[in-house]
VEXROBA-430649 format. One record per residue (C-alpha): x, z, y; residue number from 1. Coordinates in Angstrom, 2 decimals. Last residue first. Layout:
<pts>
+---------+---------+---------+-----+
|      c1 |      c3 |      c2 |  nr |
+---------+---------+---------+-----+
|       X |       Z |       Y | NUM |
...
+---------+---------+---------+-----+
</pts>
This chain:
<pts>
+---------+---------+---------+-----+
|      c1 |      c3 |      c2 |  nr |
+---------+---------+---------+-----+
|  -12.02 |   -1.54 |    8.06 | 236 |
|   -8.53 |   -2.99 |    9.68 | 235 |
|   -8.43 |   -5.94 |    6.56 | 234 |
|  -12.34 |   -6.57 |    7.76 | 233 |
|  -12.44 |   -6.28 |   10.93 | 232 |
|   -8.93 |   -8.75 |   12.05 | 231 |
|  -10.66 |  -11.24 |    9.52 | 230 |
|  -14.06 |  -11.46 |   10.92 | 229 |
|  -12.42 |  -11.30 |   14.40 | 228 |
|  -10.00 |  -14.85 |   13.40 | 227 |
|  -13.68 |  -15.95 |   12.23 | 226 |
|  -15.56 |  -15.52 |   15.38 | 225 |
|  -12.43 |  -17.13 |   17.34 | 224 |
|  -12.67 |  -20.00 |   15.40 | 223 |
|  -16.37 |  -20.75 |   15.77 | 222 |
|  -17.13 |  -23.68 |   13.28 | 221 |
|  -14.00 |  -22.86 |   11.43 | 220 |
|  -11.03 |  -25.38 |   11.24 | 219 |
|   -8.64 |  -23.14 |   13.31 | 218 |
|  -10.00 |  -20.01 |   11.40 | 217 |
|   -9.91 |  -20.68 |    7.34 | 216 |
|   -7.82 |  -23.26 |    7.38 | 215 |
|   -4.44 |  -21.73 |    8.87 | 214 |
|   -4.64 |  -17.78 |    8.18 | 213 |
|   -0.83 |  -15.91 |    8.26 | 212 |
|   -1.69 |  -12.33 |    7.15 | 211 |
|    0.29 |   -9.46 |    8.33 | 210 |
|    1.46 |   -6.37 |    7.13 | 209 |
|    0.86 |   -7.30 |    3.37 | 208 |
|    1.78 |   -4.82 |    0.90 | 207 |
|   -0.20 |   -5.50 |   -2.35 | 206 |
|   -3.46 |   -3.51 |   -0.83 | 205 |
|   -3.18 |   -6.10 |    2.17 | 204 |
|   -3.04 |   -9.01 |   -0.25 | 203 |
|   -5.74 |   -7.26 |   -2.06 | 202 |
|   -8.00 |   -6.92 |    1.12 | 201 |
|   -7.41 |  -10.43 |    2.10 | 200 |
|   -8.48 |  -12.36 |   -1.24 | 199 |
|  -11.85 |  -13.09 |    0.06 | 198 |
|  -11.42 |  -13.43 |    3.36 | 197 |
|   -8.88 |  -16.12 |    2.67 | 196 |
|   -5.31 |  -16.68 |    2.83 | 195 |
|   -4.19 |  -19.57 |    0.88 | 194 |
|   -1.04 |  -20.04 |    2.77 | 193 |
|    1.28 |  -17.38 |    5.06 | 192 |
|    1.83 |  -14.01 |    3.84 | 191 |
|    3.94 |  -11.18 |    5.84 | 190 |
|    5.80 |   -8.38 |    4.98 | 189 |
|    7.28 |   -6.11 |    8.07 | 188 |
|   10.28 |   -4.33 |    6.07 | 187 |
|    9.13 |   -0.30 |    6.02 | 186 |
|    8.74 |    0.16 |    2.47 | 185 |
|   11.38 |   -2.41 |    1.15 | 184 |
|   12.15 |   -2.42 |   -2.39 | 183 |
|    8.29 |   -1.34 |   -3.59 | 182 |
|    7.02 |   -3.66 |   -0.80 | 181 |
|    9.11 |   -6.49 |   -2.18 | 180 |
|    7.75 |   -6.02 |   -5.44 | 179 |
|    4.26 |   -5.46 |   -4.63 | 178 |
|    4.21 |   -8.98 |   -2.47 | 177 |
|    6.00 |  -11.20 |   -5.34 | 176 |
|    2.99 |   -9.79 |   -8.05 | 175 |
|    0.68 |  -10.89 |   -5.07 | 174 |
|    2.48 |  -14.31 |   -4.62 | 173 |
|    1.95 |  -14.89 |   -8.77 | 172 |
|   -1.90 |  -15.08 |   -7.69 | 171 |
|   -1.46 |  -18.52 |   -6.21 | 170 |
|   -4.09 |  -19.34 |   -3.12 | 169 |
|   -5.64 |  -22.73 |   -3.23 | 168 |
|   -4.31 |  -25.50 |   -0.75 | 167 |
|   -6.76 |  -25.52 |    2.29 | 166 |
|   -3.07 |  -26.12 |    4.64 | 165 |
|   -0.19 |  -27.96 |    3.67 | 164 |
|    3.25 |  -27.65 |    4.54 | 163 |
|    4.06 |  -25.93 |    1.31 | 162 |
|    2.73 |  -26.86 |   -2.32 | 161 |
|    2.97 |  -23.80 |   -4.56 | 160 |
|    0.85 |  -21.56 |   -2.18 | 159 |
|    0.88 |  -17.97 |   -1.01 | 158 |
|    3.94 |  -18.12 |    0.47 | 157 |
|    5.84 |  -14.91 |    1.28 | 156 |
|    7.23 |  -14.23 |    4.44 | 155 |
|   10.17 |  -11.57 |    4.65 | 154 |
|   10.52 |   -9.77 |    8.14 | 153 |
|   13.94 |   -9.40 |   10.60 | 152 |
|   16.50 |  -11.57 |    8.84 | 151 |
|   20.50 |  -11.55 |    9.09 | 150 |
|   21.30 |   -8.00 |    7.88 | 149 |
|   21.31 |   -9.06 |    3.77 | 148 |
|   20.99 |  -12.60 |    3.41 | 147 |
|   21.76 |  -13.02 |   -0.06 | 146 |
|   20.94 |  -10.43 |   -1.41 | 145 |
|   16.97 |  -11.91 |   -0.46 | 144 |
|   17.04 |  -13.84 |   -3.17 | 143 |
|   17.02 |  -10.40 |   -5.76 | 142 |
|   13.15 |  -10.25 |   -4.39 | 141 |
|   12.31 |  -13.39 |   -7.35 | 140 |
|   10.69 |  -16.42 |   -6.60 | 139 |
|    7.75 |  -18.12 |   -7.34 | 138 |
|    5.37 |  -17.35 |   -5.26 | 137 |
|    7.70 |  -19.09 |   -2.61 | 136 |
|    9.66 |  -17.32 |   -0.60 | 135 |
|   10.34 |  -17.53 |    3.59 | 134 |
|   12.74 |  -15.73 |    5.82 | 133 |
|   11.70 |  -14.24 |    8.92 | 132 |
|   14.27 |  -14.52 |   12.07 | 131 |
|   13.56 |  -12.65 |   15.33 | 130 |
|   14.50 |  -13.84 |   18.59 | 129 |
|   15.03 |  -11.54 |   21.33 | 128 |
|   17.33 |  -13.35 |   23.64 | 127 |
|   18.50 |  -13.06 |   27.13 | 126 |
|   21.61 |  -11.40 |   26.45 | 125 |
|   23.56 |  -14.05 |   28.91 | 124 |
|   26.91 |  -13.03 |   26.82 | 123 |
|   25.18 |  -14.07 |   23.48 | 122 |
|   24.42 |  -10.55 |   21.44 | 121 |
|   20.25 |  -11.89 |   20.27 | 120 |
|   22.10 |  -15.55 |   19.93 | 119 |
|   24.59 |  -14.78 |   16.97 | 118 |
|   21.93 |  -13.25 |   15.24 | 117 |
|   19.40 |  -16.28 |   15.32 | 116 |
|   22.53 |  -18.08 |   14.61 | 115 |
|   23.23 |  -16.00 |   11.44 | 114 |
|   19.88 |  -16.99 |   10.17 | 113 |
|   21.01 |  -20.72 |   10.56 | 112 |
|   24.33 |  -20.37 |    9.23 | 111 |
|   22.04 |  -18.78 |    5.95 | 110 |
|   19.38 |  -21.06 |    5.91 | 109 |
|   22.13 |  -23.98 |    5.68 | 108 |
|   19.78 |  -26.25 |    3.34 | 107 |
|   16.88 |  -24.75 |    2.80 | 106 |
|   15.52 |  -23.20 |   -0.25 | 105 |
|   15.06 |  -19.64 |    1.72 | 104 |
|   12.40 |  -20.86 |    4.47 | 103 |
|   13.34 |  -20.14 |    7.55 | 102 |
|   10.81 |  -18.22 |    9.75 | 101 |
|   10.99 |  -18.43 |   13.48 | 100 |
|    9.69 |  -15.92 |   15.81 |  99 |
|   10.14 |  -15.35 |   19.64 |  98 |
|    9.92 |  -19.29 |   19.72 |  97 |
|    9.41 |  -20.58 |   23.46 |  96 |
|   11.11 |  -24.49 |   23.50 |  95 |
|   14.37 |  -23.36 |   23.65 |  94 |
|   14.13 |  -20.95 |   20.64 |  93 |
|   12.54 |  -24.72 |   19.16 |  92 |
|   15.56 |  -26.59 |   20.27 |  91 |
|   18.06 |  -23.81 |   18.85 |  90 |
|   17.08 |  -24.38 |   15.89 |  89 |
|   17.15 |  -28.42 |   15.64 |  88 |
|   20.12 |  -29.13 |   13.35 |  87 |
|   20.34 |  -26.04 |   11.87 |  86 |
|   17.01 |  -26.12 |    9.59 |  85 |
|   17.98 |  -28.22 |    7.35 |  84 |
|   15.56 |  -29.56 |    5.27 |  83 |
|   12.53 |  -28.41 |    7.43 |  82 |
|    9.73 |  -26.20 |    6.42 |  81 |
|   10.35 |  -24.21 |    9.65 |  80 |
|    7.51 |  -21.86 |   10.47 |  79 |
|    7.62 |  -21.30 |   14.65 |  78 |
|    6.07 |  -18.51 |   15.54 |  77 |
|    4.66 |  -18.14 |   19.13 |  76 |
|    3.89 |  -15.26 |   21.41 |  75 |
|    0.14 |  -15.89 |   22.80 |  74 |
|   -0.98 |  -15.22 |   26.40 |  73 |
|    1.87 |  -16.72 |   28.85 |  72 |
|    2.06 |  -19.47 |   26.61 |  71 |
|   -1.18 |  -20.53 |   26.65 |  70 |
|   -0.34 |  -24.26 |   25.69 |  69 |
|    3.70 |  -24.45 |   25.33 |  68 |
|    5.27 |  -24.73 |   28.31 |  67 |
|    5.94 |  -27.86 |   30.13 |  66 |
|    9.18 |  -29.38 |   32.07 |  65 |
|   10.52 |  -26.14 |   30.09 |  64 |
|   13.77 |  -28.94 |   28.69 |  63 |
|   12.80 |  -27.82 |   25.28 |  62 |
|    8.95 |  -28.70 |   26.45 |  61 |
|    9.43 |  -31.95 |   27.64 |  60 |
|   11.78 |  -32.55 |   24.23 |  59 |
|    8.36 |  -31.94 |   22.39 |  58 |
|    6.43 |  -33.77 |   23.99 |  57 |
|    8.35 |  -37.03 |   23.63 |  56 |
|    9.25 |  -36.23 |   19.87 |  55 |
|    5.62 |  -36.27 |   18.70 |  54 |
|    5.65 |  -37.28 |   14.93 |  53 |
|    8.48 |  -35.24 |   13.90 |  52 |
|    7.19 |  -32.53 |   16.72 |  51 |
|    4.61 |  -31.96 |   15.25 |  50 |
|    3.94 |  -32.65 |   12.26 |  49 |
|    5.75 |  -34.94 |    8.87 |  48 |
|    4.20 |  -35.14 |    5.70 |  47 |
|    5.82 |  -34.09 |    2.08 |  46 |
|    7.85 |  -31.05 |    2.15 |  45 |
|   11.82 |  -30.39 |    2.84 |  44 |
|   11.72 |  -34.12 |    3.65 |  43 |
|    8.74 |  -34.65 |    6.25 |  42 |
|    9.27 |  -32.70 |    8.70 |  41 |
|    7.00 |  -29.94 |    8.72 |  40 |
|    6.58 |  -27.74 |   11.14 |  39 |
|    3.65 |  -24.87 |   11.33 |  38 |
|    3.06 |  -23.47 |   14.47 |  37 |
|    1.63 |  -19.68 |   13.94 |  36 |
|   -0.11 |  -17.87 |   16.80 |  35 |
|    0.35 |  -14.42 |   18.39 |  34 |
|   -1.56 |  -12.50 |   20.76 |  33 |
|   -5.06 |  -13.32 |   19.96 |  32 |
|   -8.50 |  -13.11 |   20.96 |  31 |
|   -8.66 |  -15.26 |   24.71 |  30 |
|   -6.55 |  -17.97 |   23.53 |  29 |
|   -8.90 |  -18.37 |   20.27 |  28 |
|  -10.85 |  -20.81 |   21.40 |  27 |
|   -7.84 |  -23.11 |   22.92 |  26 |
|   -5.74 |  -22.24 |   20.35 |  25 |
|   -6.65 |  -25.42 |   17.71 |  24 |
|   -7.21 |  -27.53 |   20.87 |  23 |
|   -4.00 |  -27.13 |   22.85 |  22 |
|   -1.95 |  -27.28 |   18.90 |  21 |
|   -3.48 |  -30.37 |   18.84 |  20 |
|   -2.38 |  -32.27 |   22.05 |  19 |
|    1.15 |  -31.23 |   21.26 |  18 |
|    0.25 |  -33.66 |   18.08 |  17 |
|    0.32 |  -33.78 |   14.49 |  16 |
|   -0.17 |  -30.23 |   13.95 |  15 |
|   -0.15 |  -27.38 |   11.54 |  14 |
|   -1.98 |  -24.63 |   13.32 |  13 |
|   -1.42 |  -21.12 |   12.10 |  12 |
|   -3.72 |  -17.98 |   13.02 |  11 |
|   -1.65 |  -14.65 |   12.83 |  10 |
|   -4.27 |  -11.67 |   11.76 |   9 |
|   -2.07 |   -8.00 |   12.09 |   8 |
|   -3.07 |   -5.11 |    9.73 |   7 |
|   -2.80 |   -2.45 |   12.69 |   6 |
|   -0.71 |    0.63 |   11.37 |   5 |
|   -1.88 |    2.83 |    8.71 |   4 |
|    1.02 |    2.58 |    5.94 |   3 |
|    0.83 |   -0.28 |    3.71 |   2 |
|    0.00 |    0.00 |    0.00 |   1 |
+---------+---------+---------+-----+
</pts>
């Protein structure tokens, strides 16, 4: 179980466009405080988002001609399901990360974790970046030796096939979820894919301090109705 703090709701987008993510949040700019961008880019999964199919946009924002759409309301997370997440870091910290989440089959997670590091003690000490790394259902908590001191939170995935969202939720991420939380009491635990108000409660029960919903808010009739449904009923 989780201790009594705040079980924390984080609605994801994954989208095509800059022009997306504006109307996925613009319901729920008023409700939340943090919001998932999901980024895919087309080689570490299949599909490409933004900004792999928006460059122009994107680089407007890395160079803060534009801010991202309510950023002076919602703190972003950027999930990276990229093949090597070094090569454009930096670009999304630039462009108004305070979270990113590396996803543990990468290529070069580790220099990339150790850049989020690097960054917090720069001279300017501007930074406070946190880095999450991401497991599949799959795996085993002996993965996370491996980067030991370099990551903030774990996210687990609750489906097989990542950069998706509506994919159904695999059970084997709960058995992940009480091991972690038996290793780590006090590590912030987080689960992105599959979420649903019907599994919720037991991802909570497994360890869960905050649950990453895509589908089930940003596609719901009234999206800011649903992100409360959830925020009641894991906080009951």
């Amino acid at each position: 179980m989780t201790d009594s703090r705040t079980i924390e709701i984080i609605p994801a987008v994954l989208p095509s466009s800059f022009k997306e993510i504006e109307a996925a949040l613009l319901p729920l700019s008023s409700v939340i405080r943090r919001a998932q961008i999901d980024v895919v880019d087309g080689k570490y999964a299949k599909g490409k988002t933004w900004p792999y199919r928006d460059r122009a946009s994107f680089d407007t924002v890395v160079q803060a001609e534009h801010g991202l759409p309510f950023w002076d309301k919602i703190d972003f997370q950027f999930d990276l399901m990229v093949q090597d997440p070094t090569i454009e870091l930096k670009n999304f910290i630039q462009a108004g990360a305070t979270q990113v989440i590396l996803h543990a089959r990468s290529q070069n997670v580790e220099a990339a974790l150790q850049t989020v590091v690097d960054m917090r003690t720069d001279e300017i000490g501007h930074y406070s970046v946190r880095a999450g790394i991401a497991l599949g259902p799959q795996e085993q908590p002996d993965i996370l030796e491996q980067f030991e001191a370099q990551f903030d939170f774990v996210q687990v995935m609750g489906i097989d096939r990542e950069g998706r969202q509506g994919e159904p939720f695999d059970k084997k991420a709960l058995y992940l979820l009480e091991r972690l939380r038996a290793r780590y009491p006090h590590l912030p635990l987080q689960v992105d894919g599959g979420v649903s108000l019907e599994n919720a409660l037991a991802l909570v029960a497994a360890g869960a301090n905050r649950l990453v919903v895509g589908h089930a808010i940003v596609k719901a009739p009234d999206p800011a109705a649903a992100y409360q449904e959830f925020v009641a009923l894991v906080n009951r």
